[in-house]
C-alpha positions as a printed NumPy array, in Angstrom:
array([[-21.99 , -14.172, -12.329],
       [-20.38 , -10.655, -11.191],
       [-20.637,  -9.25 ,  -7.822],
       [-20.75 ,  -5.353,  -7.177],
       [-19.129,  -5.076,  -3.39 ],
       [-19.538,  -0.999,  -2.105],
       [-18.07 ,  -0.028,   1.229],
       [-18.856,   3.231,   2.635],
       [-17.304,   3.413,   6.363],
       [-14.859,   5.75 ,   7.149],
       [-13.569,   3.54 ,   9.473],
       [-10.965,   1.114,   8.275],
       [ -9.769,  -1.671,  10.004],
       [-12.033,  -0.699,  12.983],
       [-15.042,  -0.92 ,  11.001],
       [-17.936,  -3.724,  11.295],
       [-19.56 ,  -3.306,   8.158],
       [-16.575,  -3.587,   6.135],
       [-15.683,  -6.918,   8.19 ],
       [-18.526,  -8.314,   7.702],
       [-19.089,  -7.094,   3.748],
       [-16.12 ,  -8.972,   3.262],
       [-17.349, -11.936,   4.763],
       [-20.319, -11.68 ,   2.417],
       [-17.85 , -11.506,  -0.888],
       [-15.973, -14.578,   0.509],
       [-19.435, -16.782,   0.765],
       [-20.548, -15.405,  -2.866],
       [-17.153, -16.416,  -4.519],
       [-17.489, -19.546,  -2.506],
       [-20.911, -20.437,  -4.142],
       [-19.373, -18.703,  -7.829],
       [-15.938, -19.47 ,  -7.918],
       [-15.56 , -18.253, -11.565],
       [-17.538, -15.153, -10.718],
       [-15.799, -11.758, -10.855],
       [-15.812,  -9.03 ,  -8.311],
       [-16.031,  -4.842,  -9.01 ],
       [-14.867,  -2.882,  -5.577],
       [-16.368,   0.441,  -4.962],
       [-15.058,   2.174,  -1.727],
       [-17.222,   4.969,  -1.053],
       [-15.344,   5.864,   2.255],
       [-11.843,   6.318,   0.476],
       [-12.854,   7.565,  -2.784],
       [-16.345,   8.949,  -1.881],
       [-18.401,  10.286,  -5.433],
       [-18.614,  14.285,  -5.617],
       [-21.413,  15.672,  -4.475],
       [-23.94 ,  17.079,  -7.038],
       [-23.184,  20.76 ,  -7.192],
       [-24.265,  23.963,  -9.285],
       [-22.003,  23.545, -11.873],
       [-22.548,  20.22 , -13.104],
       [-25.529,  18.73 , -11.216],
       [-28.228,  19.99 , -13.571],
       [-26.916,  17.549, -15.951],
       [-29.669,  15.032, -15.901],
       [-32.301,  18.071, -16.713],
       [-29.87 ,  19.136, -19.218],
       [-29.818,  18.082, -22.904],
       [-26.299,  16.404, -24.003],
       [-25.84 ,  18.475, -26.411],
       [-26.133,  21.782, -24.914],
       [-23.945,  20.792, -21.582],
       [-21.057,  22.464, -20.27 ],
       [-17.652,  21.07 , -19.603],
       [-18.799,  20.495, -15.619],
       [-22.152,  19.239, -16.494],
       [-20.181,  16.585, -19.405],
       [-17.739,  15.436, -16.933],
       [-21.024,  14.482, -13.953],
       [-22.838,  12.735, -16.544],
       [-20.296,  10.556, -17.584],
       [-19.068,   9.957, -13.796],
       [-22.852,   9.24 , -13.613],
       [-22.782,   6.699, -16.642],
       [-20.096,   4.688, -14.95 ],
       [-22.012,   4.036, -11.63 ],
       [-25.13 ,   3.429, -13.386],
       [-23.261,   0.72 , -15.367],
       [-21.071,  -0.584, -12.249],
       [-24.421,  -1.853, -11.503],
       [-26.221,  -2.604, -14.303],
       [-23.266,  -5.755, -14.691],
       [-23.838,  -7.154, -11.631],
       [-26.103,  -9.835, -10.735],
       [-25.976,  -8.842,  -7.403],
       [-25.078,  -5.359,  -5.259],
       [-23.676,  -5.496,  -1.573],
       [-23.839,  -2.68 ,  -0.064],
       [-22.032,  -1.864,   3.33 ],
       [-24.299,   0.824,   5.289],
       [-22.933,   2.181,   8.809],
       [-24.972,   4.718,  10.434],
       [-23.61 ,   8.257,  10.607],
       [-25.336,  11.221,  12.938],
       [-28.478,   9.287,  12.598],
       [-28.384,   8.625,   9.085],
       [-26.704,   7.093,   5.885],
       [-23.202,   8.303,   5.227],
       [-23.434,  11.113,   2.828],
       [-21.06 ,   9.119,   0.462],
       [-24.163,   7.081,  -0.058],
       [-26.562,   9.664,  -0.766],
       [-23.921,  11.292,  -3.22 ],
       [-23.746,   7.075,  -5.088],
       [-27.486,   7.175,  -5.219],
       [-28.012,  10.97 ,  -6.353],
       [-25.532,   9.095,  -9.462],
       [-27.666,   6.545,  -9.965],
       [-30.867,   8.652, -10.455],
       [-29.898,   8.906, -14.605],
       [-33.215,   9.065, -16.734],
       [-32.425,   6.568, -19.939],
       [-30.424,   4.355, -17.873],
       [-31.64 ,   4.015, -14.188],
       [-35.18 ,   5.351, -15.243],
       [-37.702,   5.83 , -18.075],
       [-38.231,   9.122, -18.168],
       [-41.214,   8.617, -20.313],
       [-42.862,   6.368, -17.855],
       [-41.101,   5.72 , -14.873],
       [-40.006,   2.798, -14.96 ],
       [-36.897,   1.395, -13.091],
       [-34.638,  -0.197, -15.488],
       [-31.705,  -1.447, -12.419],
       [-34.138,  -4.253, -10.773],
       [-34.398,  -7.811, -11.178],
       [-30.762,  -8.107,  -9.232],
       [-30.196,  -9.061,  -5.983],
       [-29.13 ,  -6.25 ,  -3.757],
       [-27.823,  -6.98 ,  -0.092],
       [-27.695,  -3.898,   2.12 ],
       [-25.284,  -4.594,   5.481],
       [-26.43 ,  -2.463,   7.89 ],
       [-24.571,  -1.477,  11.454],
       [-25.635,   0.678,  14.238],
       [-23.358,   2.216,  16.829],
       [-26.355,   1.883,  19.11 ],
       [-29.81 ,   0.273,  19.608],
       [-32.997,   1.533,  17.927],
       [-35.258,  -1.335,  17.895],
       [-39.3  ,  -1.242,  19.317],
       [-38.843,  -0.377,  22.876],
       [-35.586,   1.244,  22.803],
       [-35.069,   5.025,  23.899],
       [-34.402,   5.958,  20.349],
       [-36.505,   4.117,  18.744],
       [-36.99 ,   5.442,  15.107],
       [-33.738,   7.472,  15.168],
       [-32.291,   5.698,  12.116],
       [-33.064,   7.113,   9.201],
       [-31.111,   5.398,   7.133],
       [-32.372,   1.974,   6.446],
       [-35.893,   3.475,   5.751],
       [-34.461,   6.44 ,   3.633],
       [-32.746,   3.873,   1.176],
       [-35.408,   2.028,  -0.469],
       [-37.76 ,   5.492,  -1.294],
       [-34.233,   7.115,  -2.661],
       [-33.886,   3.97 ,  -5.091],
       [-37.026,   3.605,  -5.776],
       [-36.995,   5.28 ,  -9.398],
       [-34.388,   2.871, -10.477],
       [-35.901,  -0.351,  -9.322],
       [-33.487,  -1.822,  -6.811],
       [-35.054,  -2.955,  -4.114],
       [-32.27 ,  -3.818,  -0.661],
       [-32.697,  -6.649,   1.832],
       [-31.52 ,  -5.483,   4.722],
       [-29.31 ,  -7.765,   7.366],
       [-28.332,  -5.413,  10.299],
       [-26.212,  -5.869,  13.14 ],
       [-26.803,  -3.322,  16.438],
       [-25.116,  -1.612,  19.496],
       [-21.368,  -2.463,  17.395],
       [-19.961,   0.493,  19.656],
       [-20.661,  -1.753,  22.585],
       [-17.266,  -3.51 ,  23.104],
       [-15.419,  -0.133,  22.902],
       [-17.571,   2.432,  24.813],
       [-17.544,   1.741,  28.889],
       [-20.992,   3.046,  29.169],
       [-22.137,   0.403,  26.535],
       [-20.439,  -2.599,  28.159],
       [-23.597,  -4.036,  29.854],
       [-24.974,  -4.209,  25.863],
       [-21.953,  -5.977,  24.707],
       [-23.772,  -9.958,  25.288],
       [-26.638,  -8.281,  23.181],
       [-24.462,  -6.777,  20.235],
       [-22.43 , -10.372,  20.302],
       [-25.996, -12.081,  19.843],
       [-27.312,  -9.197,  16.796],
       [-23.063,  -9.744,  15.156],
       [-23.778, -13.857,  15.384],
       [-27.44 , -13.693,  13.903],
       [-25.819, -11.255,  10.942],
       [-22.733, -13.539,  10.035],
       [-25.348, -16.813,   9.722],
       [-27.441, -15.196,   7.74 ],
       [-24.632, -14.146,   5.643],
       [-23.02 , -17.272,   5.658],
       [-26.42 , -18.932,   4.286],
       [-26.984, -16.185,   1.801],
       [-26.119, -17.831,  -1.192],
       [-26.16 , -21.552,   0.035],
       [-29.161, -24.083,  -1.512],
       [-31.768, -24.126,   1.213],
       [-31.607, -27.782,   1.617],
       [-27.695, -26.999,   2.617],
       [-28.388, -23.823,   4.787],
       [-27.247, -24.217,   8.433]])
């Protein structure tokens, strides 16, 4: 078994979703002890950005590319195959301004590769059938009822902008994670401990046997 872990906060130490991705790699190699682990960290080492020079690649034949266009294709051929090893993706997802770090968008814009995420001929994903774990954190609150209620984009974004390739996430997502630091928030702070406990027991029961699950 092989486990694809992909942080994306900018972060560090201070950041929830790479706590708590970590917690999720501990449980897997608990449940696969001789499983092996690839690291991704899109917040360090965050993917270039399609551009003019090289992005056309995908709508480019390989044989007429130019040097720019060679060198994002291949970059593109390694995160395509990053996750075409691994049984299962975890994904660490803060919210930015609203919506998905753009270190994410740049990872899936790579994945979009027709003849290896896609079949150009008829559309077909060719990356599902493995299990992909999105951890998502909020700053704030924008459940049903809330003032900003549909204000993140980035949880329903995900799912259309990998839908060509076939990976479909299950999100767990933990709210209001600004709470213990922000005065204003502090009143929220009982709520973002409950939404932070509810997250780490469903991660700790992610890859338990049900009859074991607690």
């Amino acid at each position: 078994m092989h486990l694809l872990h992909i942080d994306s906060s900018i972060r560090g130490d201070w950041s929830v979703s790479r706590r708590l991705t970590a917690r999720a790699v501990a449980t897997w190699r608990a449940a696969h002890p001789d499983g092996t682990v690839t690291y991704r960290d899109l917040g360090a080492e965050p993917l270039p950005h399609l551009d003019a020079a090289g992005g056309l690649a995908r709508m480019t034949p390989p044989d007429q590319h130019t040097p720019a266009q060679r060198d994002s294709w291949e970059l593109s051929e390694r995160v395509v195959r990053e996750v075409q090893q691994a049984d299962v993706v975890l994904l660490g997802l803060p919210l930015y301004n609203y919506g998905a770090p753009s270190s994410v968008k740049a990872w899936v814009d790579h994945l979009i590769v027709p003849g290896l995420a896609y079949d150009p001929v008829t559309q077909k994903g060719l990356l599902g059938g493995r299990e992909f774990v999105v951890l998502a954190t909020r700053g704030g609150g924008y459940g049903e009822g809330t003032p900003r209620n549909g204000w993140d984009h980035a949880e329903p974004w995900l799912p259309h902008g990998l839908s060509q390739t076939g990976l479909e996430p299950r999100f767990i997502a933990t709210e209001l994670t600004l709470a213990p630091a922000v005065p204003a928030m502090a009143e929220l702070i009982p709520l973002h401990e409950a939404s932070l406990a509810a997250t780490e027991k469903e991660i700790d029961n992610l890859w338990l046997p049900a009859s074991t699950q607690r």
